[in-house]
N, C-alpha and C positions, 0 to 999 in steps of 0.2 A: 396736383398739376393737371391741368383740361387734357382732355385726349386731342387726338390733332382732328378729328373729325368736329369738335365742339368749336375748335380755331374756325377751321373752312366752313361753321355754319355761320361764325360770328362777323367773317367776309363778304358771305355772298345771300340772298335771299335763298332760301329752299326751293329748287326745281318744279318741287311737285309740294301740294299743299300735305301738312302731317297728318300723319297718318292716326285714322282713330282707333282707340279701344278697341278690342276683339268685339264684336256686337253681339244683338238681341239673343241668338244663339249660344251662346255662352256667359252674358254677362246681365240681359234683360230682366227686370224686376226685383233685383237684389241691391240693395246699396252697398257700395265700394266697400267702403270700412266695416259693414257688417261681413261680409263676405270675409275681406281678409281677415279680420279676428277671427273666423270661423275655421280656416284655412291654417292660421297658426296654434289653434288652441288644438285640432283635433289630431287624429293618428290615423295619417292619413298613408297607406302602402301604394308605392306607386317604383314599381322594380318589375325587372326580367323574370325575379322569381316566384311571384303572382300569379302571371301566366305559367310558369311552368307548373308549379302549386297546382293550378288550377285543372292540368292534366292535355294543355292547347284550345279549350272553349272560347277564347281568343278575349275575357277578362284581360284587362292591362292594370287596372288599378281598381282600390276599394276602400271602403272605409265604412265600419262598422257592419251593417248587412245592405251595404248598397255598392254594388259594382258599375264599371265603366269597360263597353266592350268596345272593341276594334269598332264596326261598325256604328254606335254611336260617335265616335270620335270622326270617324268618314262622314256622318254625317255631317258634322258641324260643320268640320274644314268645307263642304261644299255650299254652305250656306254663305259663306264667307267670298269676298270680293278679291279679283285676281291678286293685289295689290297686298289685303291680309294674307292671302295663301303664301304670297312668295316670301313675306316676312316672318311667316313660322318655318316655310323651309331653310333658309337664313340662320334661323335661332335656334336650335332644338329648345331652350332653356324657355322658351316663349309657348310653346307646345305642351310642356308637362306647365306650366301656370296655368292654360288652358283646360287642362284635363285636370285638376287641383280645383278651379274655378267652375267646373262643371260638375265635380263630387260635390262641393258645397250646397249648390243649390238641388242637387238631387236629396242631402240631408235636412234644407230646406221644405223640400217638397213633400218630403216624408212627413215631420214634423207639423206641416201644418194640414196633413189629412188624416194625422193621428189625433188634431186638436178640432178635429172637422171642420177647419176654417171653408172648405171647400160647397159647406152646407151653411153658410153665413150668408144670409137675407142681402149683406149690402153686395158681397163677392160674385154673388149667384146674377145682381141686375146687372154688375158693370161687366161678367163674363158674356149677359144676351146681349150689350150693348155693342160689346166688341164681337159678338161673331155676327151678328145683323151688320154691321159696316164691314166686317171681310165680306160677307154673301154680296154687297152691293157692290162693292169696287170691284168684287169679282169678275162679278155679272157683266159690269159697264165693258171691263178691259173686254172680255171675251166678245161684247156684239161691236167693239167699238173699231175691233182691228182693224187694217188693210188690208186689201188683197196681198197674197205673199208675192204676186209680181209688182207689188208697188215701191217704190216708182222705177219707171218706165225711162231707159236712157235720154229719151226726147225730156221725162221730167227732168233729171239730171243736169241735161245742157242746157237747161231754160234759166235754171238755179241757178246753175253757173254762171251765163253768161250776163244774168240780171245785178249779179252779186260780184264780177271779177275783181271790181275798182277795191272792195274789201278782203277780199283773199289772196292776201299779200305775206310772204316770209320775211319776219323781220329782222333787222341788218343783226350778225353774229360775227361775237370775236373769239377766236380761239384765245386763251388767256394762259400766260406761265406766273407765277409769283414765285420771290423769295421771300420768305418771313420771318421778322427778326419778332423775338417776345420779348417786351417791356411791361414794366409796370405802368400803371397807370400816371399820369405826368404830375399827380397829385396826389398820389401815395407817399410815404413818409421813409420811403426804403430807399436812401437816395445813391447808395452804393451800389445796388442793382440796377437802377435804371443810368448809372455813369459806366456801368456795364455793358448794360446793351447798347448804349450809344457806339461806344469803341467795338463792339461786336459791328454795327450797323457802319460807321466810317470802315471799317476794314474790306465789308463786304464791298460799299460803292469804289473802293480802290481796285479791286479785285475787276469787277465789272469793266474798269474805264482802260484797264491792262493791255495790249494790243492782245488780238487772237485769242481775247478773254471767252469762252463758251456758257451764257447764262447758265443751262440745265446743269452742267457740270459743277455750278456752282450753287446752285440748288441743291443738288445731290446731296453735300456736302455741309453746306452753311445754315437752309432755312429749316425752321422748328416745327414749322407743318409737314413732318413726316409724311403723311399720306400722299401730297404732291410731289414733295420730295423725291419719294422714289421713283416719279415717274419725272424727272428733269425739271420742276414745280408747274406743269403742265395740271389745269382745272378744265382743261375742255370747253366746248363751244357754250355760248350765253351770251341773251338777248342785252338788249338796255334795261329790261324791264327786270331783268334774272339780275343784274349789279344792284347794291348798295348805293344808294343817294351819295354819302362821303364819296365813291369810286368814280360814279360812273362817269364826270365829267373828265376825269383823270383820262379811263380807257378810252370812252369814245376820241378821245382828242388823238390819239397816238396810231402814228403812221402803223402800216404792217411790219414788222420786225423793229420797231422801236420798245424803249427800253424807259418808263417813266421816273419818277424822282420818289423816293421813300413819300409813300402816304401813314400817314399817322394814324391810328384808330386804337381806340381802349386797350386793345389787345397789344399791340406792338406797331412794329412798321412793317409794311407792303410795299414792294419794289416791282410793278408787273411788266412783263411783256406780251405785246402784243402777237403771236406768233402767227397769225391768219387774220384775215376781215372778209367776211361775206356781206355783198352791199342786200341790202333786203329786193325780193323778187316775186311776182307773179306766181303763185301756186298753180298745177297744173290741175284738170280734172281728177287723172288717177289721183293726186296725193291727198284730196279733200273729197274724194267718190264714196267712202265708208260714210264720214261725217254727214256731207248732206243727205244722205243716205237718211239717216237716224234722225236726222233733223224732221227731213219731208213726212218720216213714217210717225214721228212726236207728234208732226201737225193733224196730221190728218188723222190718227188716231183722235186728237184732241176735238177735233170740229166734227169727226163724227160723233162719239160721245155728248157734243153739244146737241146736234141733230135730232140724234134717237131720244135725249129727254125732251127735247123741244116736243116732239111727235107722242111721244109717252103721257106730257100733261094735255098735249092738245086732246085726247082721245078721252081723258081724265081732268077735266078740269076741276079747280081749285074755288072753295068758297072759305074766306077767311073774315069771322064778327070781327072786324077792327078795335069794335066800342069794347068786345070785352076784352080781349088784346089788349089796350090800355088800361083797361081795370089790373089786369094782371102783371104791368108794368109798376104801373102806380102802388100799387101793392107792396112788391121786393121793394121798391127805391124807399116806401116808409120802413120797411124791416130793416134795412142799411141804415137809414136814417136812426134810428132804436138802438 
């Protein structure tokens, strides 16, 4: 059976875009499936009694002679975006993957400085290659900054008032659904879906009741538990946050109107409208961080362009074209071969 969270994804577009992989911190340069066979094959201790084993050095987990302390683990989490933080706090269950997935590759690591891959001709050019491009981007960010008073409120209102006609909130509906689950109308189970029909006729009688209370009958009737319990109330969402199947449904429907079952893979959808916000003006305060970040992108950006402009002018460049294309001509025959 879907959890009722997989229903309300299969409703509505996702809020926020999904959410990726633990990253470079914890997952970088190891492929997946090697990783997890590593993970499942080895014997891996990852318990309270570790640390206490251990006498409080603040070890949490180990495998074979390679341990995982509190502070490497603080590490990582900080390396990680507000968004993964909050999803480990969320999960404990996502947390020890984490710390699982970071044994591995410390077994990794071992393994291949026991096999002196570390001292391999081809490892050793593409590590100068990569720390030569940190030292530069380094370098750019650091002479590229702004002033830390930049910008300046006068920048701010300028932004603003240049840009109002586009910063605009767009029109939101508070939305309630009831959810009936059917089969699909082409599935071969036809006794279930003559089920949920008469589930779905009982509920629109229910609805059309005098002094009928939608939520109440949410409460009660729709299979998407999670709305469910809150009166089948999904909260505020743009046009852009509905479904193409919906959205011409919701926008059409007055504020406390009640629309007609919509059909989707999943079952039927019966929404209410219970609010409309017409779309509005954003004020300074509410978009003062954003242009914020915006102005300091730019201008970081065009100085960074500045200071190389000024770096080759001081340095300028002399490039043999003729043997340049020798040495194009060259590869394109080796391709060619």
């Amino acid at each position: 059976m879907k959890s009722s969270h997989k229903r309300l994804a299969c409703f509505l577009f996702p809020r926020l875009p999904k959410g990726r992989p633990l990253r470079s911190a914890l997952r970088a340069g190891a492929s997946r499936a090697a990783i997890s066979a590593l993970c499942a094959a080895s014997a891996f201790s990852f318990s309270p009694s570790v640390l206490a084993a251990d006498g409080g050095s603040g070890i949490i987990a180990r495998v074979s002679d390679t341990d995982v302390r509190i502070d490497d683990i603080r590490s990582s989490l900080e390396s990680l975006d507000p968004r993964e933080q909050a999803a480990l706090a969320a999960n404990p269950a996502l947390l020890s993957q984490a710390v699982r997935s970071l044994l591995a590759r410390r077994v990794v690591l071992a393994e291949a400085v026991a096999q002196k891959w570390d001292k391999n001709p081809a490892f050793t050019a593409q590590l100068e290659k990569l720390r030569e491009n940190a030292l530069i981007e380094s370098y750019l960010q650091s002479v590229s900054q702004p002033p830390a008073d930049f910008p300046s409120e006068a920048d701010l209102h300028t932004v603003y008032e240049a840009n109002r006609a586009a910063l605009v909130a767009p029109r939101q509906f508070r939305i309630a659904q009831i959810f009936v689950a059917a089969p699909a109308p082409s599935a071969a189970d036809t006794a279930a879906l003559e089920k949920a029909k008469a589930r779905l006729d009982s509920v629109k009688q229910q609805l059309v009741r005098s002094g009928s209370d939608f939520a109440t009958i949410a409460r009660s009737e729709s299979d998407e538990k999670q709305s469910a319990a809150n009166g089948g109330e999904l909260g505020w969402l743009t046009d852009a946050q509905l479904r193409p199947e919906i959205r011409d449904t919701v926008t059409a429907l007055a504020s406390g109107a009640v629309s007609q079952p919509v059909r989707l893979a999943d079952g039927w959808h019966i929404l209410k409208a219970l609010e409309i916000r017409d779309a509005r003006p954003l004020t300074l305060d509410e978009v003062r961080v954003q242009l914020s970040q915006r102005l300091r992108a730019e201008r970081l950006q065009a100085n960074r362009q500045a200071y190389l402009a000024k770096l080759l002018e001081e340095n300028p460049m002399t490039i043999n074209e003729l043997a340049l294309s020798r040495v194009l001509a060259g590869e394109k025959l080796k391709a060619e071969n």
